[in-house]
N, C-alpha and C positions, 0 to 999 in steps of 0.2 A: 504494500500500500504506500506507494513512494510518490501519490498528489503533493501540489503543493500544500500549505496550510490554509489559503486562501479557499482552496478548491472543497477543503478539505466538510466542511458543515453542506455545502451542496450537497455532498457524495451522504452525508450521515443525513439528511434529509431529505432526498431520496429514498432512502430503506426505510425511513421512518412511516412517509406516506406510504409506498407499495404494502410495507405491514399493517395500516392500517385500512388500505382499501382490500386487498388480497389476502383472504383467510389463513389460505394454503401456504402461500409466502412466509405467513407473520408466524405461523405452523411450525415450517422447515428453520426460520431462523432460528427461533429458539428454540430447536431441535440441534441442530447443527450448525452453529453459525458461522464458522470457518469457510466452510465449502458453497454456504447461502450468500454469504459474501465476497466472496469470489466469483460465485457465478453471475451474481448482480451487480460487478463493480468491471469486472474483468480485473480487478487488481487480488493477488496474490497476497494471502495473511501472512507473514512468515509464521514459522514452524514453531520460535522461542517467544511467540504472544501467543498468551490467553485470552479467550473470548468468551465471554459473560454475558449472554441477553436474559433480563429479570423483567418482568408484564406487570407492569402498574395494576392494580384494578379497584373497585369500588371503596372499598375497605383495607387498602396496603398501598402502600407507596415505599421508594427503596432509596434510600442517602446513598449518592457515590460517593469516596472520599477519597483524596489525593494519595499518591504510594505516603507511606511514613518516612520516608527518607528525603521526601521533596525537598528542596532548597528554596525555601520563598524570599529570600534574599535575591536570589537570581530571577527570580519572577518578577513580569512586569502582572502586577494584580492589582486591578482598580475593585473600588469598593462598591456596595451593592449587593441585592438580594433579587434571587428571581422566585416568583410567584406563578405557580402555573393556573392558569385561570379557568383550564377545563377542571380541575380539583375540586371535589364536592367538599373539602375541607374548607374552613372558616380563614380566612387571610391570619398570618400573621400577625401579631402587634410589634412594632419595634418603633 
């Protein structure tokens, strides 16, 4: 998967949509997502990444969290929270 970084939320947002319009799709992804992503990207997972698709649903939602060895000194991180707005859950207070 060697997009640039630019390219890079088109190509994730694409999979996003195809699993949520295509049953079957959203199925195999999270069945297999190596091979589901490969075949819908045309780009090659390498071998030493793992891949993790987790289904949001009514009642579950899932925290990514950064590796624990990140460097956020090296990171450019603007501040900010995101709100997903399809969430049957209550907003936030902050």
């Amino acid at each position: 998967m060697n997009e640039s970084h630019a390219s890079m939320p088109s190509a994730w947002e694409k999979l996003t949509r195809r699993a949520i319009e295509d049953p079957d799709f959203r199925e195999r992804l999270i069945e297999d997502p190596r091979s589901t992503i490969s075949e819908a990207t045309g780009q090659e997972v390498p071998e030493d990444v793992d891949v993790v698709v987790v289904e949001n649903g009514p009642k579950t939602f899932h925290i990514v969290l950064p590796s624990a060895d990140l460097d956020l000194e090296s990171m450019d991180v603007s501040g900010g929270y995101y709100w997903d707005p399809l969430c049957a859950c209550e907003s936030p207070s902050y």
